[in-house]
C-alpha positions in Angstrom: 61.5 150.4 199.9 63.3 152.6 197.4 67.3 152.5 197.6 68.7 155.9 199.0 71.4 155.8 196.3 68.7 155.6 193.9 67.0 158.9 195.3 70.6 160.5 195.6 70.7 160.2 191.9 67.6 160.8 190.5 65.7 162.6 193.4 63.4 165.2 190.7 62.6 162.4 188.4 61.6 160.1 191.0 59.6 162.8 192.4 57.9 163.4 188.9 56.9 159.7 188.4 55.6 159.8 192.3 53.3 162.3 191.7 51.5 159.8 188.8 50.4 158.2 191.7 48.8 161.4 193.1 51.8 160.7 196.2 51.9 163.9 197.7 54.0 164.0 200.2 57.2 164.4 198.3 58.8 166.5 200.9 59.9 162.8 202.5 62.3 162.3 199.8 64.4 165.4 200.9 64.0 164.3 204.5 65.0 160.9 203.9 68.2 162.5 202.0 68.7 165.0 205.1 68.4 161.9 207.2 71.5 160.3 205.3 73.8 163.2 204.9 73.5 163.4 209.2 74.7 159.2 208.8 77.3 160.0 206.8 78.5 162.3 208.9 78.0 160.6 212.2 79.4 157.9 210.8 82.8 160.1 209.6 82.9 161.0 213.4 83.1 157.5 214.3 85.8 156.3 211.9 87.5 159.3 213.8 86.6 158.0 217.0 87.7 154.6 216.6 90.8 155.4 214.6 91.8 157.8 217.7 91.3 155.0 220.3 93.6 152.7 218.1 96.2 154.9 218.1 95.9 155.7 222.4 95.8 151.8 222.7 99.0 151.6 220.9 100.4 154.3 223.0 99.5 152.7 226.0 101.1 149.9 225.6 104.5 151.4 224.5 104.1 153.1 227.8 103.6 149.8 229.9 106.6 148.6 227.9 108.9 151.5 229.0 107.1 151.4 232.7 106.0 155.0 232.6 102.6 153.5 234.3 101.4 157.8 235.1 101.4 157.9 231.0 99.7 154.9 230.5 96.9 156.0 233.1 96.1 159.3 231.4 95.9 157.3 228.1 93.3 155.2 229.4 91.4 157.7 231.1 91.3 159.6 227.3 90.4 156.5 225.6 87.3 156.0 228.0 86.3 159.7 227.4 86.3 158.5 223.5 84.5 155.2 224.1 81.6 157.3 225.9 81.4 159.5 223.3 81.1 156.7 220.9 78.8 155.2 222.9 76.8 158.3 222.3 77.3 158.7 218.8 76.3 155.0 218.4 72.9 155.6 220.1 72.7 158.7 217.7 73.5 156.9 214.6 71.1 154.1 215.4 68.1 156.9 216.3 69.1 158.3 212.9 68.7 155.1 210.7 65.4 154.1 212.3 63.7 157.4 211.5 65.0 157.2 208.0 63.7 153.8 207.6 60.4 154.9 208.4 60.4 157.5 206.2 61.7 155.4 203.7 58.4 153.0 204.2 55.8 155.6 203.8 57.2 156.3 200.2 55.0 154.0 197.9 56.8 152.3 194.8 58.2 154.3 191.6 55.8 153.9 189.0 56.9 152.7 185.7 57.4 154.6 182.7 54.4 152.6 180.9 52.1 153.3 183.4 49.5 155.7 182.0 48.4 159.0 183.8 45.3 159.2 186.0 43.9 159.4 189.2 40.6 156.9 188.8 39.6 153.7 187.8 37.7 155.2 184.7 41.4 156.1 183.7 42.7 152.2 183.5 43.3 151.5 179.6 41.7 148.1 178.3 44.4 146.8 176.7 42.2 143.5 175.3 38.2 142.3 175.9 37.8 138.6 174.9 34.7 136.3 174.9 30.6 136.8 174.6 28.6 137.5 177.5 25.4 135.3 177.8 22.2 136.1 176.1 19.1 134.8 178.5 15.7 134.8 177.8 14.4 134.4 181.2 15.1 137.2 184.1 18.6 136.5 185.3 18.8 136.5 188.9 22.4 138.0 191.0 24.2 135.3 192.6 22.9 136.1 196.1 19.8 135.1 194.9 21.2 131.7 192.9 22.8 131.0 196.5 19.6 131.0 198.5 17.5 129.2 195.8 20.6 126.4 194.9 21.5 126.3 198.9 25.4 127.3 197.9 26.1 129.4 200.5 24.4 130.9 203.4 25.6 134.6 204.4 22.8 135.0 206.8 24.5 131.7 208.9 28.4 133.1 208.6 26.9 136.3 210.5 26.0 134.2 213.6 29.3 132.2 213.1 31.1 135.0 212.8 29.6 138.2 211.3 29.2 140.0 208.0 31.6 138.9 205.4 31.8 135.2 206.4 29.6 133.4 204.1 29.4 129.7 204.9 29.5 127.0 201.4 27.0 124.3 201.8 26.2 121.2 199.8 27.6 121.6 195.9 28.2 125.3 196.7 31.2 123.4 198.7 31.8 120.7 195.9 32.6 123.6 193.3 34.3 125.9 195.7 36.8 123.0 196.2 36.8 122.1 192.7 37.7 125.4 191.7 40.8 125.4 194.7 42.0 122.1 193.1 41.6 123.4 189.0 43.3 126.2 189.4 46.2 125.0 191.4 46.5 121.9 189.0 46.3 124.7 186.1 49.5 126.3 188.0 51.2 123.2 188.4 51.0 122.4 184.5 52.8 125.7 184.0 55.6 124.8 186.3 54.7 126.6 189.4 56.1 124.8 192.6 53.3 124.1 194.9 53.1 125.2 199.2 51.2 125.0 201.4 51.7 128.4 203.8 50.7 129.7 207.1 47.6 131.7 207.3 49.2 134.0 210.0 52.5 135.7 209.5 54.9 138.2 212.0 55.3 141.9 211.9 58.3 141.6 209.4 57.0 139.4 207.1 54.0 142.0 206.8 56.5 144.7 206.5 59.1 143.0 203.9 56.3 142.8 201.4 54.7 146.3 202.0 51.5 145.6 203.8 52.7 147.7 206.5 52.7 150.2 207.4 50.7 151.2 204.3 47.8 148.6 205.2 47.8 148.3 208.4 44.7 149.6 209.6 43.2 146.4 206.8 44.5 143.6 208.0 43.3 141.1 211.4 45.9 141.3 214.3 45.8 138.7 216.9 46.7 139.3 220.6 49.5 136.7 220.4 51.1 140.1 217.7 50.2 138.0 214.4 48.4 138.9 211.3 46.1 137.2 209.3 47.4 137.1 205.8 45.4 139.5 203.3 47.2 136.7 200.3 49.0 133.9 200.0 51.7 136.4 198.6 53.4 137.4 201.9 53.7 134.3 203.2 55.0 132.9 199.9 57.5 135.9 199.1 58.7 135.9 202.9 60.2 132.4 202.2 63.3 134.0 200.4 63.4 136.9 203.0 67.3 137.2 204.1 68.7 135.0 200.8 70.9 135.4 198.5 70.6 133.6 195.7 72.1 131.8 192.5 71.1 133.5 189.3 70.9 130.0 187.5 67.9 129.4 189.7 65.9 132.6 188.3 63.2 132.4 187.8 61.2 131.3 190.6 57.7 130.6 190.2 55.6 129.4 193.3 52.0 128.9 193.5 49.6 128.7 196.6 46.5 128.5 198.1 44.8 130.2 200.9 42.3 131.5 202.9 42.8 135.6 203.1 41.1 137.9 205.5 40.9 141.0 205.0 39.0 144.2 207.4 37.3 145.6 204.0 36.0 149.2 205.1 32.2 149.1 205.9 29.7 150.4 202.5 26.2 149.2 201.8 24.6 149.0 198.4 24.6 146.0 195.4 28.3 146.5 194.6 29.3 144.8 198.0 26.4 142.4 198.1 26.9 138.6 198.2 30.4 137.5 197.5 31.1 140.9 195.6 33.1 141.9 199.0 34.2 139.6 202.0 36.3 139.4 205.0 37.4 135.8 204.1 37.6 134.7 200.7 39.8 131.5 199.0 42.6 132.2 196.6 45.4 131.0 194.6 48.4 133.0 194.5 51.1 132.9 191.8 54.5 134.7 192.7 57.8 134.9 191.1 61.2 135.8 192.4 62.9 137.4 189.2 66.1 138.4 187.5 65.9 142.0 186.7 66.3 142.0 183.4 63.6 139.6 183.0 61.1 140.8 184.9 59.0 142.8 182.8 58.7 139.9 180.4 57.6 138.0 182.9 55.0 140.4 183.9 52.8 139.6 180.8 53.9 136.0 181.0 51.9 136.0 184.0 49.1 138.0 182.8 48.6 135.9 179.7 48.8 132.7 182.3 46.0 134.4 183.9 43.9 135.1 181.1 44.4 131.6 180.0 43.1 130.6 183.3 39.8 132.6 182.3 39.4 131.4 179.1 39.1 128.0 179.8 36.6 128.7 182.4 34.5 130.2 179.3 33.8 133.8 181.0 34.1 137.0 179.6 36.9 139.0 180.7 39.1 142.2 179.9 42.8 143.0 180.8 43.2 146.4 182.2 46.4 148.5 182.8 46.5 150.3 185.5 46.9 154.1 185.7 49.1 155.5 188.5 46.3 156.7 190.7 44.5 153.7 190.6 48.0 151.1 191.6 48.5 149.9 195.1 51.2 151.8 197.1 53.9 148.7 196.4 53.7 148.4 192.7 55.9 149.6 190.2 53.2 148.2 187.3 50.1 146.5 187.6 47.5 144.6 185.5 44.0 144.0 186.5 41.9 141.3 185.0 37.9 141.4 185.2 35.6 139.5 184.5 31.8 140.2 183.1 29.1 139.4 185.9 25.8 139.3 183.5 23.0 139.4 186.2 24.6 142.8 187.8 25.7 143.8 184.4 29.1 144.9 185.6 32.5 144.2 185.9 34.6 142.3 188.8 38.1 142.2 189.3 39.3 138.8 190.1 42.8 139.0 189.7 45.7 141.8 189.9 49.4 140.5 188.2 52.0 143.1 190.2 55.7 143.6 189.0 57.4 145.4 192.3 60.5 145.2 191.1 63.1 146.1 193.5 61.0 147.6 196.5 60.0 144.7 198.0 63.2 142.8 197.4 65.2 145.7 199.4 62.8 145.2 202.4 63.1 141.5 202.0 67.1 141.1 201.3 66.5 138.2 198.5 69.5 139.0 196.4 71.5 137.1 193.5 74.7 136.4 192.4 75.7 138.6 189.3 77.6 137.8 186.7 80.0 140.2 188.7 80.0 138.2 191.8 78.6 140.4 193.8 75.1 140.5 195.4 72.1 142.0 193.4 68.7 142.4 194.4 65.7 140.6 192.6 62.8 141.6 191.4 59.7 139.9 192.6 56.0 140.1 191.2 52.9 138.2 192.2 49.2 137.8 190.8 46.1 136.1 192.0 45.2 133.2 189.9 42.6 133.4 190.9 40.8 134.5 193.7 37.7 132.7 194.1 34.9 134.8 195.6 33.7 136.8 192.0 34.6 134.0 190.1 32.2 131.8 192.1 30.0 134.8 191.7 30.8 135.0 187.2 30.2 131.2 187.2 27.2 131.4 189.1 25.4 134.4 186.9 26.7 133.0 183.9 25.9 129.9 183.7 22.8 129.9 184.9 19.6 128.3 183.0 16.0 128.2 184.6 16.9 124.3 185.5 19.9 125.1 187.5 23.3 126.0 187.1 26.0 125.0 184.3 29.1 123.8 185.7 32.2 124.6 183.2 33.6 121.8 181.2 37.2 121.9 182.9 35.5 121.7 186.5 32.7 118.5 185.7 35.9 116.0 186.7 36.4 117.9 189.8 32.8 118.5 190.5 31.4 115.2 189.8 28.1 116.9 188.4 27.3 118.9 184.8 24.7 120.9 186.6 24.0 123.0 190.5 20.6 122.4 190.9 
């Protein structure tokens, strides 16, 4: 969440860089600042209150000492009329800060100044394009269609498992689904990511601290014993420093996971969500920092060139994308997409997003350092997929294919065990 303080002092720029992300209900900021002026003020009362029944108390029991008991009654009957009216102004105070906290989490992020203007996807600046798409000489077939022929996975069996949006690996399908788990993990690893293993389900203020809700509610599973099912391996992962304050010698903090993710994608038809293009389940590794301010931004494109490092070595095509402020998820203060080329649909797929959030998630989480000050600051925390695996699986699949069977990628033959899917 943004800091009140922070809208205090800059309320007309913050409301400028909010409307970049076409954030339209600005009016929340001056409620959220009406909101605080009444705390302030209750809270003035009850510094009055309290300081009031201090003095009675002291009263009273100069009366007792002097044995003018009729004295000392009225006193206490006054200092009960005061503690019921704090009672009430405590009840008041308490209404006041939860509505301002839920104003406070419908406001998305503050956009950085190097985010670029627009509304759309077509407005995202490609800030590099590396490698050469294939060159077949035979009809190349969409990965779908390599599934049913190769027997890699079979949609038609997760939809009477489960439904639509469940696909089901079989045979090598499996083999390089679990290969690719164990590369890109062991890729992290090499870089100095610390490895965990999380839980797949998470409570209501773990979903909150890293801005899934309320914003994203309505996308994610709920189960009747009031858990969700993580939509990434990043809530569970940033959660872990929830309500911690810590040393700034141990910024950075780089952790890397994987998990299963579920998300309820909204229902559409056509080739674009075809296959693994869009599921409710999918596998993926998750990279997530915990960040000194100062640093964070530089950090930012460390992880975004760890990522397109990632992709290189798997020898697809793929382009980095900035994100313009329409097109950035309601938690993000600056965001990088990465995409890689899918040559039998002829289009690109996004298969990672790197994410700085800066402060906003930090201030719902609490995970604070020591500054050089001594006093407690909040971090900055950041996260990026590397990489989830359902469009990869697709890329390697429409890439690599030949009219013998399927290429596996050098780096993933020791983990596969096999040079070709056939």
């Amino acid at each position: 969440m943004l800091l009140v303080p922070q809208l205090r002092e800059h309320l007309s720029e913050i409301k400028a860089h909010l409307s970049k992300k076409n954030f339209k209900d600005l009016s929340l900021l001056d409620d959220v600042l009406t909101y605080d002026d009444e705390r302030k003020s209750l809270k003035t009362k009850l510094d009055g209150l309290n300081q009031q029944i201090n003095e009675i108390s002291k009263k009273v029991g100069q009366a007792i000492k002097t044995e003018d008991l009729s004295t000392a009654e009225l006193l206490k009957t006054q200092s009960n009329s005061l503690k019921e009216e704090i009672s009430l102004l405590n009840a008041a105070s308490k209404a006041n800060e939860e509505k301002m906290e839920s104003l406070l989490a419908q406001i998305p992020n503050i956009p950085s100044a190097k985010v670029p203007e627009g509304m759309t996807p077509e407005d995202n600046q490609v800030i590099v394009q590396v490698g050469n798409r294939p060159n077949f000489d035979f009809e190349a077939l969409p990965h779908w269609d390599l599934a049913k022929k190769y027997k890699i996975f079979d949609l038609e069996l997760g939809v009477k498992l489960t439904g639509a949006g469940f696909p089901v690996f079989t045979g090598k399908g499996a083999v390089l689904q679990r290969a690719l788990q164990r590369y890109f993990l062991d890729f992290n690893i090499k870089k100095d990511y610390y490895e965990v293993i999380p839980p797949l389900m998470v409570n209501r203020e773990s979903a909150f601290a890293t801005g899934q809700l309320p914003d994203k509610e309505g996308q994610m599973y709920y189960t009747q014993d009031e858990f969700y099912l993580i939509p990434t391996a990043e809530v569970p992962v940033t959660n872990i420093y929830r309500d911690t304050i810590l040393r700034k010698e141990d910024l950075p903090i780089k952790l890397t996971a994987f998990s299963q993710c579920f998300r309820r994608e909204a229902g559409s038809y056509g080739k674009d969500v075809r296959g693994l293009n869009r599921v409710h389940q999918f596998d993926k590794v998750e990279i997530v920092h915990i960040s000194h301010p100062h640093n964070s931004y530089n950090e930012l494109e460390q992880m975004k060139d760890h990522v397109a490092e990632l992709l290189a070595s798997l020898g697809l095509e793929y382009r980095v994308l900035l994100l313009c402020g329409g097109d950035m998820s309601f938690a993000s203060a600056m965001t990088y997409d990465l995409e890689v080329y899918s040559a039998a649909q002829e289009k690109w797929l996004e298969v990672s997003s790197v994410s700085n959030f800066e402060t906003y998630q930090a201030n719902r989480l609490k995970v604070r350092f020591k500054n050089d000050s001594g006093k407690n600051e909040l971090c900055h925390t950041l996260n990026g997929s590397s990489l989830a695996l359902p469009r990869i699986m697709a890329a390697i699949l429409e890439n690599y294919q030949t009219p013998q069977g399927i290429r596996i990628p050098e780096v993933l033959v020791p983990y596969t065990g096999f040079e070709v899917l056939d």
